[in-house]
MIVO-81385 format. One line per 2 residues: number of its first residue (from 0); their letters; for each residue x, y, z of C-alpha. Coordinates in Angstrom, 2 decimals. Each point is the difference from the previous one (the first is absolute). Layout:
N
NUM> a> X,Y,Z ~ ...
REM end
This chain:
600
0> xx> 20.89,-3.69,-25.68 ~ -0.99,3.87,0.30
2> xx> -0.31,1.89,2.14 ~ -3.38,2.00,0.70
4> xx> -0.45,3.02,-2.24 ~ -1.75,1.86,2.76
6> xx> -2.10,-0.89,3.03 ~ 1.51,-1.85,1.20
8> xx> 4.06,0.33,1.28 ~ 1.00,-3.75,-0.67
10> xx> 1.73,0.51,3.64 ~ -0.80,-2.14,3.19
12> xx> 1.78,1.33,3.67 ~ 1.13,-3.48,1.03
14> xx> 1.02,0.48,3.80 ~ 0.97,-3.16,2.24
16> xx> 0.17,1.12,3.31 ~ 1.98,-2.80,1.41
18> xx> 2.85,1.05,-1.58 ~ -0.41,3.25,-0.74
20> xx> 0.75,0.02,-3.60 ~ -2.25,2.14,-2.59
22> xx> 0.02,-0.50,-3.48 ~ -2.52,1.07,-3.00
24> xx> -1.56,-2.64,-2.00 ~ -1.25,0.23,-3.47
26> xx> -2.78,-0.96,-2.03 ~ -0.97,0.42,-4.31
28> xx> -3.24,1.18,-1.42 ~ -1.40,-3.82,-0.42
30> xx> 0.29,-0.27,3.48 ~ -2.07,3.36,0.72
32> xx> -2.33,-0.45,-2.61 ~ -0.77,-4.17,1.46
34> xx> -0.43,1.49,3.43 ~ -0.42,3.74,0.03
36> xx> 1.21,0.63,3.22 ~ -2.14,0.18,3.50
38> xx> -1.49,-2.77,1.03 ~ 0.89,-1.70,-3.09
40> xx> 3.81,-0.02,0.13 ~ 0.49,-0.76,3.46
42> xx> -2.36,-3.00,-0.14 ~ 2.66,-1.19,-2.65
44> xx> 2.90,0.49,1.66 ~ -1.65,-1.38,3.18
46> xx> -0.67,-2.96,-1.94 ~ 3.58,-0.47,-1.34
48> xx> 2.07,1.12,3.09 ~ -1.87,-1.47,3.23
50> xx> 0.39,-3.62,-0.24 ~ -3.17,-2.31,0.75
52> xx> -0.73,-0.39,3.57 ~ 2.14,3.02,1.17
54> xx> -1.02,1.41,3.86 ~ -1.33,3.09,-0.73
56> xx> 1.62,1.69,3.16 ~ 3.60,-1.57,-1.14
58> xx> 2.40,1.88,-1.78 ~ -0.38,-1.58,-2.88
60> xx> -3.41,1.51,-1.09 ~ 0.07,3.00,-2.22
62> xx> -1.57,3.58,0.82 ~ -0.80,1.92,-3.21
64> xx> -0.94,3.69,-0.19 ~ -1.15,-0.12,-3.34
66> xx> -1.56,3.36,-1.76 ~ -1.25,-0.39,-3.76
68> xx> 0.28,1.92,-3.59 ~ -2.70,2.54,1.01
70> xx> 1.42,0.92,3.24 ~ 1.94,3.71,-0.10
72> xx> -2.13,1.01,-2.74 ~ -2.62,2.46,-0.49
74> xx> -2.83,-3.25,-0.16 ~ -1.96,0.11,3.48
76> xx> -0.04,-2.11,2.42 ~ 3.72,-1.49,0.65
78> xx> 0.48,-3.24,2.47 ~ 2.63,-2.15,1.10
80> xx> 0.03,-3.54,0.50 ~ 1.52,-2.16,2.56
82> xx> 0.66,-3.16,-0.97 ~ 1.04,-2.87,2.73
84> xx> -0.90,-3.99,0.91 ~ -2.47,0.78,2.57
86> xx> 0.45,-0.84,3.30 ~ -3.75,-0.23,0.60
88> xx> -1.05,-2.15,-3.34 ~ 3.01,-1.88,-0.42
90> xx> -0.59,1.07,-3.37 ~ 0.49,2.97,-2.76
92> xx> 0.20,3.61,2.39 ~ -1.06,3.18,-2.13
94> xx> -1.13,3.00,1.96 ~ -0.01,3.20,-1.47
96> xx> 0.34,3.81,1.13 ~ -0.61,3.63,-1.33
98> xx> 1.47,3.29,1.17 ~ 3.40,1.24,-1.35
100> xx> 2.05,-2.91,-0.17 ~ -0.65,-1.60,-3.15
102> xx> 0.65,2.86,-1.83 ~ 3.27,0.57,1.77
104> xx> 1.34,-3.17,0.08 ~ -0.68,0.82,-4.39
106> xx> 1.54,3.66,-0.16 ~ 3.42,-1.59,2.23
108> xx> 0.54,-1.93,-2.96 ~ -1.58,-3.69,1.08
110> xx> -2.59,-2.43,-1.18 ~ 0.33,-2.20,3.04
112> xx> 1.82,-0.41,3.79 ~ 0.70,-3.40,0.16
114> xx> 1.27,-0.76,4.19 ~ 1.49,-3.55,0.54
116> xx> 1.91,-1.48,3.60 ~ -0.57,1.44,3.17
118> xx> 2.14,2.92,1.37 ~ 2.08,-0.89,3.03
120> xx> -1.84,2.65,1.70 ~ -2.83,2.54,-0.60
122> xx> 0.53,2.89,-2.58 ~ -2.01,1.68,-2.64
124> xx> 0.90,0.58,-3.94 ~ 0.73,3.64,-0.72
126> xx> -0.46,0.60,-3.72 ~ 1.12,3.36,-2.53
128> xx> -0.66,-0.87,-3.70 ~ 3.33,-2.37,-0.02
130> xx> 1.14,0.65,3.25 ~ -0.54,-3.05,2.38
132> xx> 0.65,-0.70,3.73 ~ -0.77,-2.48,2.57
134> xx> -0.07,2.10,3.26 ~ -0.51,-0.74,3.46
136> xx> -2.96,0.05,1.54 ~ 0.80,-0.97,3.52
138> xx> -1.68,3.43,1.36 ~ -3.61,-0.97,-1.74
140> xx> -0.17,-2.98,1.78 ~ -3.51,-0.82,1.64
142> xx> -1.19,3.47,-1.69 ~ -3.39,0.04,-1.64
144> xx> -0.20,0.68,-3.35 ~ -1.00,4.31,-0.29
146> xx> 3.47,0.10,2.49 ~ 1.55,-2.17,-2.10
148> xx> -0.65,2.08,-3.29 ~ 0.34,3.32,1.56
150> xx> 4.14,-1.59,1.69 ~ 0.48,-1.41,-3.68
152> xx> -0.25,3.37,-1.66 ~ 1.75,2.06,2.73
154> xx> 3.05,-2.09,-0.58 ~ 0.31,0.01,-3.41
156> xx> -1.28,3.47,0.19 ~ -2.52,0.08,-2.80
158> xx> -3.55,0.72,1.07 ~ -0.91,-0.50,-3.60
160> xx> 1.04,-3.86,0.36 ~ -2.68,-2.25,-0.61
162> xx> 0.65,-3.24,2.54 ~ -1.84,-3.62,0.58
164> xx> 0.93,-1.00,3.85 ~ -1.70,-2.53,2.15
166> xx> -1.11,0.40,3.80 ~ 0.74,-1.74,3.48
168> xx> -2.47,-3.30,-2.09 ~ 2.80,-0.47,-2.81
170> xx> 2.89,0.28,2.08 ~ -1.62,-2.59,2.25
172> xx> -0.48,-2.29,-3.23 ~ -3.93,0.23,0.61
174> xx> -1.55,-2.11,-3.04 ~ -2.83,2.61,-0.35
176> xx> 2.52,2.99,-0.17 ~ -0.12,2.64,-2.50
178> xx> 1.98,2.72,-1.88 ~ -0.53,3.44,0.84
180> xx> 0.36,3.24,-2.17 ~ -0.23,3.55,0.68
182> xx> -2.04,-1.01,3.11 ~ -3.29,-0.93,-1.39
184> xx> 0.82,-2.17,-3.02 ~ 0.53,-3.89,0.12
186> xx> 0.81,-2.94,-1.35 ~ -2.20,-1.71,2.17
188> xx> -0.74,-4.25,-1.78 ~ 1.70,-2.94,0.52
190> xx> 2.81,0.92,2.22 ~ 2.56,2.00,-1.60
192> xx> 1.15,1.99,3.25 ~ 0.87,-2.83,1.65
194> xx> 2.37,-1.19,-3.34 ~ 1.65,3.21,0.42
196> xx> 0.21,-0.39,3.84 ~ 1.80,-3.39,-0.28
198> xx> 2.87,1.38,-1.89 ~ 0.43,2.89,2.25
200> xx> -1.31,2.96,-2.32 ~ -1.41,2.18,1.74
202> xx> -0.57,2.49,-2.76 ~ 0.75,1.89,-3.70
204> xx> 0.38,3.11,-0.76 ~ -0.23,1.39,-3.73
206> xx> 0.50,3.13,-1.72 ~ 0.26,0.37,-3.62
208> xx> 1.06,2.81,-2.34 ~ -0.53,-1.77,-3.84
210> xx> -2.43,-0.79,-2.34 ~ -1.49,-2.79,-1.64
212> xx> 0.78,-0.26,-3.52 ~ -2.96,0.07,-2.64
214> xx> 0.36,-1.79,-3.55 ~ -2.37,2.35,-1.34
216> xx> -0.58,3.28,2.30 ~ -3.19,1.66,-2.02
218> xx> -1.45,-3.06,-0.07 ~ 0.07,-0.89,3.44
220> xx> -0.89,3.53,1.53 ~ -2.93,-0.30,-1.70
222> xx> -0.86,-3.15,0.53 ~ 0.60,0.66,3.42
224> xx> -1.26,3.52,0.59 ~ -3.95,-1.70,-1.78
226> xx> 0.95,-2.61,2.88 ~ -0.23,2.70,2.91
228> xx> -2.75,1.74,-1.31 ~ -2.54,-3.24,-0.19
230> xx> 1.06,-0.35,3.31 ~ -0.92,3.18,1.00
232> xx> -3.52,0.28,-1.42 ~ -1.27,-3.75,0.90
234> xx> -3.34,-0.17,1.42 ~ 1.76,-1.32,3.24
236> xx> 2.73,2.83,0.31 ~ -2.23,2.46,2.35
238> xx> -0.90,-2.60,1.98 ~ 3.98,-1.35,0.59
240> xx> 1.29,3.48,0.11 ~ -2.49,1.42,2.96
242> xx> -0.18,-3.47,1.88 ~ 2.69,-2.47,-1.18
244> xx> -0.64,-3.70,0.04 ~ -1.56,0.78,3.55
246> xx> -3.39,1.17,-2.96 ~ -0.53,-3.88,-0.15
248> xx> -0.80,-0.71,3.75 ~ -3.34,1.92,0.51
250> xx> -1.09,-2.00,-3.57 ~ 1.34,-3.66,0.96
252> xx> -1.96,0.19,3.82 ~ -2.95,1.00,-1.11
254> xx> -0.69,-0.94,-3.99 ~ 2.38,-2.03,-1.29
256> xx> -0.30,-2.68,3.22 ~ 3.90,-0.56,-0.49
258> xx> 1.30,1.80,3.08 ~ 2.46,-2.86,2.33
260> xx> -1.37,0.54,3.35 ~ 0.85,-2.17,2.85
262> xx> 1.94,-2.10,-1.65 ~ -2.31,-0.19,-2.90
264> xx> -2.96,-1.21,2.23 ~ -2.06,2.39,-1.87
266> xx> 0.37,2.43,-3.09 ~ -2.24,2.31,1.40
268> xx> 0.36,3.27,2.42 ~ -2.80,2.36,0.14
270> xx> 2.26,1.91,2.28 ~ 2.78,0.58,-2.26
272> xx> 0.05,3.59,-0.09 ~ 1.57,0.57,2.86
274> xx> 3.32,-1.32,-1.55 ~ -0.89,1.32,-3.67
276> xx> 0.98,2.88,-2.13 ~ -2.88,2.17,0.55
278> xx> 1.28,0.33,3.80 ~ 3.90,-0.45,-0.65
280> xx> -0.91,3.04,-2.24 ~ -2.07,2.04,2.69
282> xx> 2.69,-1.02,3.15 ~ 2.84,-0.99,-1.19
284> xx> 1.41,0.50,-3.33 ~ 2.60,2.87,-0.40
286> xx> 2.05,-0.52,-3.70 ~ -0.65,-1.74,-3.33
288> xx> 3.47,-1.75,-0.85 ~ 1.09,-1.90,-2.89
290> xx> 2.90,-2.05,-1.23 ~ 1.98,2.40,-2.55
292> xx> -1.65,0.53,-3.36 ~ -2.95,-1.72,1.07
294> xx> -3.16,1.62,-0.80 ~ -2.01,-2.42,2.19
296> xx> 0.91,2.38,3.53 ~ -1.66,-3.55,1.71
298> xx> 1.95,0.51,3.45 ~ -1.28,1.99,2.54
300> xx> 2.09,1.58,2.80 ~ -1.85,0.51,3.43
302> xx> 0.99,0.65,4.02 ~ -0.31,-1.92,2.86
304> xx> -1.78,1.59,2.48 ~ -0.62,-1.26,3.85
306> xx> 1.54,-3.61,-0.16 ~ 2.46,-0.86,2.68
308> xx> 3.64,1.32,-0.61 ~ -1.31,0.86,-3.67
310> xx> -1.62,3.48,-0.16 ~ 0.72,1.79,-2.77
312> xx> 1.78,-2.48,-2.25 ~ -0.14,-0.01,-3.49
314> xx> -1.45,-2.77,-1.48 ~ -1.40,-1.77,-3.54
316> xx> -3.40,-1.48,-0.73 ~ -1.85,-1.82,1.13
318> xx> 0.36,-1.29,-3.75 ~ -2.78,-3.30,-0.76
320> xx> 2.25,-2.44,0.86 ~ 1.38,1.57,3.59
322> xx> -3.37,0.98,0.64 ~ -1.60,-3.34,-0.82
324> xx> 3.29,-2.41,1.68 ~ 0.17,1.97,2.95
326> xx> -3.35,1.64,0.84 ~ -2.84,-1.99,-1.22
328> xx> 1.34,-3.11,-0.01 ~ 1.37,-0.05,3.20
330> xx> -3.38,1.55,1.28 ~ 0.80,3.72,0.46
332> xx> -2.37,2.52,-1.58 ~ 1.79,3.59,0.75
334> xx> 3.18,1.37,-1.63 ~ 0.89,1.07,3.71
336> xx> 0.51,-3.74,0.52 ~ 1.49,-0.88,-3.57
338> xx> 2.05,2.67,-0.82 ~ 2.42,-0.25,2.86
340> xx> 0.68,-4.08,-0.51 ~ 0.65,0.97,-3.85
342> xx> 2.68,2.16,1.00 ~ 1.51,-2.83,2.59
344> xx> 0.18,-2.32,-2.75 ~ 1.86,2.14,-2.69
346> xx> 2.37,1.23,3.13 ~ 0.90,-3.28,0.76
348> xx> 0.27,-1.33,-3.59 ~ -2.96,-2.55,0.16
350> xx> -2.27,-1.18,-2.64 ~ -3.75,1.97,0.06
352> xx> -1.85,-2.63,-1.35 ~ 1.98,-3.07,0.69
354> xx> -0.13,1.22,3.36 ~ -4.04,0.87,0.32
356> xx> -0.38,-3.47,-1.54 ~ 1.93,-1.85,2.72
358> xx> -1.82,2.25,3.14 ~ -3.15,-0.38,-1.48
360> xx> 0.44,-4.02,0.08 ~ 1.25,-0.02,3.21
362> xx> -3.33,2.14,1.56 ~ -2.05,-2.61,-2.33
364> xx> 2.02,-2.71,1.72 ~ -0.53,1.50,3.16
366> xx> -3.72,0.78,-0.09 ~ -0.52,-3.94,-0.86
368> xx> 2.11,-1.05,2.78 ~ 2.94,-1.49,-1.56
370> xx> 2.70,2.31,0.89 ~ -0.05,1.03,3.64
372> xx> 1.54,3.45,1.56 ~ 2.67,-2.32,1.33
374> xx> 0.96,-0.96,-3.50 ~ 0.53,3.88,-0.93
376> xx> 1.90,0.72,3.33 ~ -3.07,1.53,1.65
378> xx> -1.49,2.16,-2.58 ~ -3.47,-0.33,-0.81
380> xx> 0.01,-0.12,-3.66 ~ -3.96,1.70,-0.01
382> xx> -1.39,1.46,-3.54 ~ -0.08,3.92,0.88
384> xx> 2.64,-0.31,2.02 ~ 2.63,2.77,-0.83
386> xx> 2.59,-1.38,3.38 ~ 0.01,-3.13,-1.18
388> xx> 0.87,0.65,-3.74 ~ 2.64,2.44,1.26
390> xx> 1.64,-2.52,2.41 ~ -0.18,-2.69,-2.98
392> xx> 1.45,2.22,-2.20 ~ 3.06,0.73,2.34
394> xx> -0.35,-3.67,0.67 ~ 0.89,-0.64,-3.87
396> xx> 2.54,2.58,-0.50 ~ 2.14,-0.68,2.89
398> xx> -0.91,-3.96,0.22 ~ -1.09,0.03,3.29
400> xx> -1.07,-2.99,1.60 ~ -2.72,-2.69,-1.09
402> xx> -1.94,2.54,-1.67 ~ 2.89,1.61,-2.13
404> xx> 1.37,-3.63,-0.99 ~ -3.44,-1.29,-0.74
406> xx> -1.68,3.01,-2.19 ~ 3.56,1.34,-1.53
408> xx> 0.18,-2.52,-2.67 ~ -3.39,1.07,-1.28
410> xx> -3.60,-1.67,-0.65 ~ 1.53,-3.09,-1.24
412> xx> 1.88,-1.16,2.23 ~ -2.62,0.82,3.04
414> xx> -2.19,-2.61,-1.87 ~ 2.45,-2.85,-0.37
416> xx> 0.63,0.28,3.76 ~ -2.73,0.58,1.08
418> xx> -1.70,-2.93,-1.63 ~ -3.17,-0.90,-1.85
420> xx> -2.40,1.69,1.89 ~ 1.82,3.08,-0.03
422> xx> 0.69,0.00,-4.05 ~ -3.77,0.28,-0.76
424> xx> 0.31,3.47,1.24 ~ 3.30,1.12,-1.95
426> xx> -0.82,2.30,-3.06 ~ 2.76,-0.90,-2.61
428> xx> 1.57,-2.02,-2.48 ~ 3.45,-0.88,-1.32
430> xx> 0.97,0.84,3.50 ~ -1.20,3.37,0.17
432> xx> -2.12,1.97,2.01 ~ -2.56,2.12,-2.16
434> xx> -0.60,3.44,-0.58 ~ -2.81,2.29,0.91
436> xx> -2.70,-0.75,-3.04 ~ -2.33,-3.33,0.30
438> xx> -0.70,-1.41,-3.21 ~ -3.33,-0.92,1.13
440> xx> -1.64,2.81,-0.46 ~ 2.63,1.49,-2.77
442> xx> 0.91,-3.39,-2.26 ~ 2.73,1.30,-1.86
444> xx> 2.02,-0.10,2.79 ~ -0.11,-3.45,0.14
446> xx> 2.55,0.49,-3.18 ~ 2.59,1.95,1.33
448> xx> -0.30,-2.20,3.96 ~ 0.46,-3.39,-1.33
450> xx> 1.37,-0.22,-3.69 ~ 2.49,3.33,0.14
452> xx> 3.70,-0.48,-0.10 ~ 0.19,0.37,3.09
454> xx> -2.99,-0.93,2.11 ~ -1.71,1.45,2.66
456> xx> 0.89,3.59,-1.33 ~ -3.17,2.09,-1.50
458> xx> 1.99,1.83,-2.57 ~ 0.77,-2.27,-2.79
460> xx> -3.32,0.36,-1.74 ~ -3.10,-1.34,-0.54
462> xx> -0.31,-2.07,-2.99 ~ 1.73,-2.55,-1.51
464> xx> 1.98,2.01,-2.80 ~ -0.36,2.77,2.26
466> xx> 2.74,-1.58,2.59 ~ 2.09,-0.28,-3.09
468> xx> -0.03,3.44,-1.34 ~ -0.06,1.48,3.68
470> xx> 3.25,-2.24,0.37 ~ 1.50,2.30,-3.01
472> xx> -0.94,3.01,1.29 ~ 1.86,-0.99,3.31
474> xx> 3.10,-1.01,-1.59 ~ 0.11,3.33,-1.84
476> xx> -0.64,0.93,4.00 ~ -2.93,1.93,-0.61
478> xx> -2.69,0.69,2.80 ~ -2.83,-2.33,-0.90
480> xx> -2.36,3.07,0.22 ~ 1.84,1.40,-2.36
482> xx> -0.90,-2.40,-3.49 ~ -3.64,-0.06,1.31
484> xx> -0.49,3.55,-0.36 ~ 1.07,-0.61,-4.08
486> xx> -3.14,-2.44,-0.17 ~ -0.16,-1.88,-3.33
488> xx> 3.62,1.86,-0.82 ~ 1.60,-1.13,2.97
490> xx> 1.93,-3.32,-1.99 ~ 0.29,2.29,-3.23
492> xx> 1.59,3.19,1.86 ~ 2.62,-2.41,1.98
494> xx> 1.49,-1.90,-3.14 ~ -0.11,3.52,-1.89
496> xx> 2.06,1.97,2.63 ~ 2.21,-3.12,0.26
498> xx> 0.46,0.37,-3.88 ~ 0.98,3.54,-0.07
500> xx> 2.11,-0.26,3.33 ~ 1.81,-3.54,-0.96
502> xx> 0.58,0.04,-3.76 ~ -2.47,-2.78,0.29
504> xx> -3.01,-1.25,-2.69 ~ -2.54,-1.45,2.61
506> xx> -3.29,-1.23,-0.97 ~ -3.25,-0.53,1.51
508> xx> 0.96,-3.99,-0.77 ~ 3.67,0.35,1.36
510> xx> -1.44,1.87,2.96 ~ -2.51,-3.14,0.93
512> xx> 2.72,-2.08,-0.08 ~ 2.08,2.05,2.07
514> xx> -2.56,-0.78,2.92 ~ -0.50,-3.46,-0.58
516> xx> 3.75,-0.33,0.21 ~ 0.08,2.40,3.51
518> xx> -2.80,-2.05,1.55 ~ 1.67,-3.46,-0.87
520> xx> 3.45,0.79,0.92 ~ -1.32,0.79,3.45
522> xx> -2.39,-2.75,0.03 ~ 2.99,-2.12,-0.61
524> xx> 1.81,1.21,2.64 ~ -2.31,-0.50,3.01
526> xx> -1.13,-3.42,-1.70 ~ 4.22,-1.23,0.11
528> xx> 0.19,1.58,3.79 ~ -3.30,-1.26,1.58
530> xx> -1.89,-1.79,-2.62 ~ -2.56,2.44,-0.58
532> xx> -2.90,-1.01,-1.70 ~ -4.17,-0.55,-0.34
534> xx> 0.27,-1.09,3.41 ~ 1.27,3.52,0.67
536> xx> -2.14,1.93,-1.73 ~ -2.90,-0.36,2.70
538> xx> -2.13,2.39,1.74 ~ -0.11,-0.09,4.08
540> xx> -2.53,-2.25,1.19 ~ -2.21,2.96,1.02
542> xx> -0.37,1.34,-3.90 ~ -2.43,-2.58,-0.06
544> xx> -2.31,1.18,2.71 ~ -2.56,2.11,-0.74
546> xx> 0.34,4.10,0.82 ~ -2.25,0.35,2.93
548> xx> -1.08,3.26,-0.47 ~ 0.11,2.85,-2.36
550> xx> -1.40,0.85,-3.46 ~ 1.54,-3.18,-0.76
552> xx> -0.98,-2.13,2.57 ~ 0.32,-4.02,-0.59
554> xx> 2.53,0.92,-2.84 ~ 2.83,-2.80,0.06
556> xx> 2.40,-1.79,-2.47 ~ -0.70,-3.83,-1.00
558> xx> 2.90,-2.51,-0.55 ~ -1.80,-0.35,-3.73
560> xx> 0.74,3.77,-0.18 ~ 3.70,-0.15,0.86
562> xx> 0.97,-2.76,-2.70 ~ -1.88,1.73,-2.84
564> xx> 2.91,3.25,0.42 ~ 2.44,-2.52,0.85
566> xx> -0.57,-1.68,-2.99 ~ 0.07,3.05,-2.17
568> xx> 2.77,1.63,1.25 ~ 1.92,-3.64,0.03
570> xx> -1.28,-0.40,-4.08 ~ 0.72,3.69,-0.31
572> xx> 4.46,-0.20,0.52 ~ 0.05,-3.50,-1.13
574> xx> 0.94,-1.71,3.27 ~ -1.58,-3.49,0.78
576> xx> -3.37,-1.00,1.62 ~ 1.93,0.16,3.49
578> xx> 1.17,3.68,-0.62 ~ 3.55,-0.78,-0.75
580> xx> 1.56,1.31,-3.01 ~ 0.67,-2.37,-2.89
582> xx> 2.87,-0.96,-2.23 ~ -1.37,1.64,-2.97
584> xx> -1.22,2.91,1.59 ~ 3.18,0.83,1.52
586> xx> 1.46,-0.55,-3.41 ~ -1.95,2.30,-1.87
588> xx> 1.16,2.61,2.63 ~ 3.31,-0.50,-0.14
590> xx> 0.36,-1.33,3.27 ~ 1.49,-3.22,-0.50
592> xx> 2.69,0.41,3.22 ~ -3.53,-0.24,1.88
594> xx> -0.33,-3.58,-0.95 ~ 2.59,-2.45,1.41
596> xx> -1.04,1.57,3.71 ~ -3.25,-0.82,-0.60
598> xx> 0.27,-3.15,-1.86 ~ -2.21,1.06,-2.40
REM end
């Protein structure tokens, strides 16, 4: 087969820490062109390398840093993906992170890091274009993550180095650990820091000196440069460049009725400006940021001021999600009280939102009697109350005592110990906690919650071909704000940059079945791991109570309402009344390896 013409490098970083060895694997156009890259490519190796039934924590599951054909290039917007079994779903892992290191990982030379075994003790990866080393990393042990970073690039001496490292949670092989970069970045769902944790990694480093090759360089530029500049002059740009995705909170507490709060007791604050943009603006906002080449500018760089042992730090957000997971939801209304607990849990390499999910349960719980202090080692798990959050955060990271072992392994797994009683009161499905938007009083979200490739997560769309193209986009590893700035030439500019870069002929038909191909592959592999299905896709018990207040007030989701976008979505990829992919449709999309695990 052939190699890619450009785009992609045809060249995997294979590294099996067990034994030390580091090779370079290679893959042909066909390949790239099946799978782009991303989300997409990882899923398939995933699927072909981790045997069914694998413990995600044993050396046997895969960890894939996996950039795709846009990354490195002049197009906007670059991500990586991490691909992984989850440790907290049982099922597929993809988290994904911006910053430097997608593009990086591309200009060293490498479409993928693929880490197998387990290290006999902890090191880090230190990589220069084709220059690889496993070092030691006995000297970061028990550091957070911005002392991690900072040790990683003094050693190596390269400032410039872009890194991924993991906190005092991954090394302790917390389930809801995350992956850090250049301090405020994450790859926060499903459990990936803890993957890396278990075999010992404590972080990589990457610096990069190349290019990515283009089949057809005038094309592309322009493709690309028309690309930036719709992203630029979108109606939403002003808003995302002067407040970030922190804009949204002021609108979802008070219009849209969609704001978690107290662990989505309500959607409803009238007193959300005290954590919203308006007054990060006014007291506490200091730089716009961006990830490079990204018009967007969505982060926001502020300072601690006044908080125990914390004055003066610098610090990014609150961003919707932070603000939402660990303010609002966990009853705190000032970004005196959030701010400081969104800088513990990127310090100590925790997930924001898996871990706002979990407190927020456990103050529910608490508030109706069914966990006592004693059960959280004497904290009073109280909505509002900033101790308590910080001692169950510390209580995560470090697993200490009943209320480290008990919250740790995330919303799911509270539920099934706690019992019955206690699982009316967990927000999630396919065994994960849910983010900071209720689809109550903002229905598309229902979409992305309960029939995305990954569940749980609110990024991977909001319509039922829009999870499929949105899964493209991330296996090129772009920012998902980034096609929704293109509007109606957001599938159209995609498939024409991949043309010009790749040597490629995509159409708008190849294209659609691209995603249906993405989505089932992934589908597949979380229905052969934990038999997901309809009985999956479900709301919380509490979608279906009414809003009690708000512009939206008595606004809830019927059981009638949920199988009508099952059923749709379901008809939509060709998969079977029960949500499982079929024979035939697995056929048509060349996926026929998917079908003896599934017995389809």
């Amino acid at each position: 087969m052939a190699a890619p013409k450009g785009g992609c490098f045809g060249k995997i970083l294979d590294i099996d820490l067990t034994s030390g060895k580091i090779n370079t694997v290679t893959y042909d156009d066909e390949t790239a062109r099946k799978y782009l890259g991303g989300a997409g490519l990882s899923t398939y190796y995933l699927y072909k390398e981790v045997p069914k039934g694998t413990d995600p924590l044993s050396t046997a599951n895969l960890l894939m840093f996996a950039s795709g054909p846009l990354c490195g290039t002049e197009c906007p917007g670059a991500r990586l993906t991490v691909c992984f079994k989850s440790p907290i779903s049982g099922g597929l892992g993809n988290s994904y992170i911006g910053g430097g290191f997608p593009s990086e990982l591309k200009l060293a030379g490498w479409d993928m890091i693929k880490v197998r075994g387990k290290a006999p003790k902890l090191c880090y990866i230190s990589i220069k274009n084709g220059d690889v080393e496993i070092r030691d990393a006995a000297a970061m042990a028990g550091k957070d993550t911005y002392e991690t970073e900072e040790m990683i690039k003094t050693e190596i001496n390269d400032p410039d180095a872009r890194c991924l490292v993991i906190g005092p949670a991954g090394e302790n092989v917390v389930p809801m650990a995350c992956i850090i970069s250049e301090r405020f970045k994450a790859a926060g769902r499903l459990g990936c820091g803890a993957v890396m944790g278990s075999k010992n990694l404590k972080g990589i480093a990457v610096r990069g000196t190349g290019y990515v090759p283009l089949a057809d360089k005038d094309s592309f530029h322009k493709i690309a440069g028309e690309a930036a500049d719709l992203c630029a002059v979108n109606e939403r740009a002003p808003g995302y460049r002067q407040f970030g995705t922190a804009l949204s909170l002021d609108q979802s507490g008070w219009v849209d009725n969609c704001m978690c709060t107290n662990n989505y007791q309500t959607g409803y604050l009238a007193d959300v400006g005290g954590i919203g943009c308006e007054e990060s603006t006014r007291t506490f906002w200091h730089k716009h940021s961006a990830c490079p080449g990204c018009p967007a500018h969505c982060m926001k760089i502020g300072v601690l001021r006044g908080t125990e042992n914390k004055d003066g730090l610098v610090v990014e957000g609150p961003e919707y999600e932070s603000g939402t997971m660990l303010g609002t939801n966990i009853g705190l209304r000032t970004l005196e009280e959030c701010m400081p607990l969104v800088e513990l849990c990127d310090a100590l390499g925790i997930d924001n939102i898996g871990t706002g999910n979990a407190i927020a349960y456990a103050m529910e719980l608490s508030e109706r009697g069914i966990l006592k202090p004693e059960d959280l080692d004497g904290i009073k798990a109280e909505f509002g109350s900033v101790e308590a959050a910080r001692a169950l955060m510390e209580a995560i990271a470090y697993k200490k005592g009943k209320a480290g072992e008990l919250l740790g392994k995330g919303t799911y797994a509270i539920a099934k110990k706690l019992g019955p009683e206690a699982e009316k009161y967990a927000v999630m499905c396919r065994r994960q906690g849910w983010a900071g938007w209720d689809p109550r009083g903002m229905r598309p979200r229902m979409f992305t919650y309960i029939l995305g490739p990954r569940g749980g997560v609110h990024t991977d769309g909001t319509s039922t071909k829009g999870i499929a193209d949105l899964l493209v986009a991330s296996s090129c590893c772009l920012c998902s704000f980034i096609p929704s700035s293109w509007k109606k030439r957001s599938n159209s500019m995609i498939w024409e940059m991949l043309n010009a870069e790749c040597g490629w002929n995509m159409n708008e038909a190849e294209f659609n079945l691209l995603g249906k191909r993405l989505m089932t592959l992934q589908r597949a592999y979380s229905h052969r791991e934990f038999g997901l299905s309809r009985k999956d896709d479900m709301p919380p018990p509490r979608m279906f109570e009414a809003l009690p207040d708000g512009p939206k007030a008595g606004a809830k989701w019927t059981p009638e309402e949920v199988k009508k976008i099952q059923d749709e979505f379901y008809a939509y990829y060709g998969w079977d009344d029960n949500g499982v992919p079929t024979k035939d449709c697995l056929k048509a999309y060349g996926l026929d390896f998917c079908a003896d695990s599934l017995n389809a």
